[in-house]
C-alpha positions, 0 to 999 in steps of 0.5 A: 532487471526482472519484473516483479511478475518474474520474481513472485513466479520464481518464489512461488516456484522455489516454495514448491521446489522447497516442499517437494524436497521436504516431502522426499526428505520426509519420505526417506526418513520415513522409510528408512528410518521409521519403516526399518524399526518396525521392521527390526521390532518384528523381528524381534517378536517373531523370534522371540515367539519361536524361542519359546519353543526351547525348553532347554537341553540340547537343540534338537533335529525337531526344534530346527525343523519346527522353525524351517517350517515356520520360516516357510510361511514368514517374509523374513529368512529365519533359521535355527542352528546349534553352532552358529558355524552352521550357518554356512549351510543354511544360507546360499553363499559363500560366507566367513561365518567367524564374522558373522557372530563375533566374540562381542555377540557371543558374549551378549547371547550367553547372556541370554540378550537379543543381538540386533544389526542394520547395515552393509554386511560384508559377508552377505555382500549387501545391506540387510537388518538381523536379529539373533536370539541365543538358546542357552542353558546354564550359561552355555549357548546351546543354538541361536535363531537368526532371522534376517530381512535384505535392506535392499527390498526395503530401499526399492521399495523406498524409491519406488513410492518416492519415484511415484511421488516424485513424478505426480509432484513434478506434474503438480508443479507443472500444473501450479506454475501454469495456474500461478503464472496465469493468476499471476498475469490477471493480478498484476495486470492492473499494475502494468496498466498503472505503469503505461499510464504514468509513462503516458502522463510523464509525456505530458498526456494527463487524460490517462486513466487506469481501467479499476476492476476490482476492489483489492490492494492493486484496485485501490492503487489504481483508484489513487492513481485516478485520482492522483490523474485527475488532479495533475489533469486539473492543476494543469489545466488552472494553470493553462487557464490561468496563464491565458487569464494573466494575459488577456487581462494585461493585454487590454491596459497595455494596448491602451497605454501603448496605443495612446502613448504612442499617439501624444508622442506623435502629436496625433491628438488635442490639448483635450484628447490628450488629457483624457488620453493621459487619464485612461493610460493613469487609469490602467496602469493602476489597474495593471498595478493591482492586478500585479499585486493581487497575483503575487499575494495570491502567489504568496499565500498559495505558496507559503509552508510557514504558518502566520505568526498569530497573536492578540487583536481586537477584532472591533477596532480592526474591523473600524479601521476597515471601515474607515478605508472604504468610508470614500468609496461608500459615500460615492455610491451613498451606501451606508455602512453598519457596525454592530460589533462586540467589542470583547472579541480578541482573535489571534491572527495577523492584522494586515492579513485580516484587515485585507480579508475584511477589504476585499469582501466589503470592496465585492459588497460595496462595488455590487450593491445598488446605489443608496442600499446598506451593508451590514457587519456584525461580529459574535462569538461562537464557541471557540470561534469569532464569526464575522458576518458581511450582508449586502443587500447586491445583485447576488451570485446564482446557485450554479456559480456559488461553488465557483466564486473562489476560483481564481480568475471566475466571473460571475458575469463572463460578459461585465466589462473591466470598468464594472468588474474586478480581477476574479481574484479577490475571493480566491486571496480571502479564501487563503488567508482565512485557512493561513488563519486557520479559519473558514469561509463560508458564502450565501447568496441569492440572485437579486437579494444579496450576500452573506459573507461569513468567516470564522476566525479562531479566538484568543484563549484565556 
C-alpha cells in the first residue's frame, strides 16, 4: 500500500508531466501552425509586391531579372517565369514540372487568383509552403511568380526551441521533485509522528504525546490528538483509581465480617463479644450494601444514552417529603431543618431521581454540621429555572479541594475514618443526575463557615 507522502509526490509530478506536455503541445501548434500562416501571408505580400511590377503585355527578359534580383535579398526562393514549364530551369532538380501547376491551379491563376500550398511536395521531394501569383492579360497567363519556403527549416527550427525547452523543463522537474519531496517530507512529518504515537498508545502506553510545531491543518490535528491523549490517559488512570478505591473500600468490611464470622463460629468470644461482633458484621454489610448501590447508580447514570422521561411535579411537596426521610437523622445530631419554599414552583424532572439528588446533598450537611447548627433549604424561581438552595452552617471544603468534590471516590479529608465519612460518591451521583435533568450544580463553601448547594432544575412551561 503506497503512503500518502508517495501519492502526492506522484500527483504533483504527474501535474508537471501534464503541463510540460501541454507546453510541447502548444509549442508545436505554435510553430507549425500559427508560425507557417505568417509565413504563408508573407509570402503572399512579397508577391503581390512584385506582381505590381506587371504591366501588362509580354513578360520580359527585365521583369524576371528584376524579380532574381529581388530574390537575391529575400529569405524565401522567389522566381519569375513566362511558362511555368520553365521552372525546371530555375530550381536545382530534377522535377515533373506537369504536377507542379495543375489544370485546377491554372484555372484559378487565369482567373487572376493567388494559389497557396503546404505540405509534402512529391516533386521536390520535401515539404515546403508555395505561393503562386499569375501575370495574366485578357484572360490569357502570361507568367507566374512563384515563391516558396522548405518547411523542413521551419520544423528544425521547431525542435530546436522545443528540444531547448524540453531539456530546461526536465531540469525543472528534476529541481521541483527535489523541493516537493523535501516540503513534502517537513509537512507530513507531523502525521508520521501522529501515527507513531497512536501505535505507542494501541500498546497501552497513553503518555504519547505529538510534538505541535505549527499552526496549520496537520498542527490542529496534532493538537486534537493531544488532547484526545490526554483524555484516554486520564480516563484510564480514573479507572485504575477507581478500581483500586472499589477494593480498598470493600476490603476493610469484608475482613471484618470475615475476621468476626469466623471467630463465633470457633467459639473464640463471649456471649457479650459475640453480640457486639454481630452488631459490627450488621454494621458493614450495610455499608458494603450501600457502597454497592451507589456504584451501580453511579454506573447507571454515567452510562445511561436515553434521556429521563421528565414530566410535571411540585417541587415543595418533594422537597417535604425529603425532609420527612431525614427528620431521624437530624434529631440524633439536634440539627434543625428549615423550609422556605414557593409553593408555585413545578419542574419537570423524574421524582425519585430528584428525591435522591435532594438526599445526598442534605445527608453531606447534616453528617458535616456540628451538633445543634441548622440547615437551610430555600427554593426560587429564576428565569426559566427553579434554584434549590441548601446552606449548611458545617465544617466547609477548602479552595484547592472545591473543584474536586464531584470527583468520584475524592475525600476532603484523606485521613477521616470510614465511621465518620461516606463513600466519596455521593456528589459525583448528584452531579449526573442534576445534567440527566438537564440542570446545574453549583457548590460554594468556606473552610469553617459552611456550604451552599445550588441546583437548577428546568421549570415546567406554561
Amino acid at each position: 500500500m503506497k503512503k500518502l507522502t508517495t501519492k502526492i509526490w506522484l500527483l504533483m509530478c504527474s501535474l508537471l508531466v501534464a503541463t510540460i506536455a501541454f507546453m510541447y503541445i502548444l509549442s508545436n501548434f505554435i510553430y507549425e501552425e500559427l508560425y507557417v500562416s505568417d509565413m504563408e501571408q508573407s509570402m503572399i505580400e512579397v508577391g503581390e509586391k512584385l506582381q505590381t511590377m506587371y504591366r501588362g503585355g509580354k513578360v520580359d527578359d527585365a521583369l524576371i531579372a528584376r524579380v532574381e534580383d529581388f530574390n537575391a535579398y529575400s529569405h524565401f526562393q522567389i522566381f519569375a517565369v513566362r511558362n511555368p514549364r520553365e521552372l525546371s530551369a530555375c530550381v536545382p532538380f530534377d522535377i515533373d514540372y506537369d504536377a507542379l501547376i495543375g489544370p485546377v491551379e491554372r484555372e484559378q491563376l487565369l482567373k487572376g487568383q493567388t494559389v497557396t500550398k503546404v505540405g509534402y511536395e512529391k516533386r521536390f521531394d520535401r515539404p515546403i509552403i508555395s505561393v503562386i501569383l499569375p501575370f495574366t492579360e485578357y484572360n490569357r497567363l502570361e507568367g507566374i511568380i512563384y515563391v516558396y519556403y522548405p518547411l523542413t527549416k521551419i520544423s528544425e527550427l521547431a525542435t530546436t526551441d522545443v528540444g531547448l525547452l524540453i531539456g530546461g523543463a526536465a531540469l525543472f522537474s528534476l529541481f521541483v521533485a527535489f523541493f516537493i519531496a523535501q516540503g513534502l517530507r517537513r509537512i507530513m512529518r507531523p502525521l508520521h509522528d501522529v501515527q507513531r504515537a497512536a501505535e505507542k498508545m494501541s500498546e497501552g502506553h497513553y503518555e504519547a504525546r505529538v510534538n505541535v510545531a505549527s499552526k496549520d491543518e496537520v498542527g490542529q490535528l496534532a493538537e486534537a490528538f493531544n488532547q484526545m491523549a490526554q483524555a484516554i490517559q486520564q480516563e484510564d488512570e480514573q479507572q485504575k483509581t477507581f478500581l483500586a478505591t472499589v477494593s480498598h473500600e470493600l476490603r476493610t468490611p469484608i475482613s471484618y465480617v470475615k475476621g468476626y464470622s469466623e471467630a463465633i463460629g470457633q467459639n473464640y468470644m463471649t456471649e457479650e463479644e459475640q453480640r457486639e461482633a454481630i452488631q459490627l458484621i450488621a454494621r458493614e454489610a450495610g455499608r458494603m450494601e450501600r457502597l454497592t448501590n451507589e456504584l451501580l447508580q453511579l454506573a447507571r447514570t454515567t452510562q445511561e444514552q436515553e434521556e429521563l422521561e421528565l414530566y410535571p411535579i411540585a417541587l415543595a411537596e418533594t422537597v417535604r417529603e425529603v425532609t420527612a426521610i431525614l427528620h431521624g437523622a437530624a434529631q440524633m445530631k439536634q440539627i434543625e431543618i428549615n423550609e422556605m419554599l414557593d409553593e408555585e414552583l413545578i419542574v419537570l424532572g423524574d421524582e425519585e431521581k430528584l428525591k435522591q439528588i435532594l438526599i445526598n446533598i442534605l445527608e453531606n450537611a447534616l453528617r458535616y454540621s456540628s451538633t445543634g447548627s441548622k440547615v437551610q433549604i430555600t427554593t426560587v424561581a429564576e428565569e426559566q429555572y427553579a434554584i434549590i438552595a441548601i446552606k449548611d452552617t458545617g465544617i466547609g471544603i477548602p479552595a484547592e479541594d472545591l473543584p474536586h468534590i464531584t470527583e468520584r471516590f475524592y475525600r476532603v479529608n484523606k485521613a477521616r475514618s470510614r465511621s465518620d465519612g461516606g463513600s466519596g460518591l455521593g456528589l459525583s451521583i448528584v452531579e449526573q443526575l442534576v445534567k440527566l435533568h438537564k440542570g446545574q450544580l453549583t457548590i460554594e463553601s468556606e473552610l469553617g463557615k459552611g456550604t451552599y448547594v445550588y441546583v437548577k432544575i428546568p421549570l415546567m412551561e406554561e
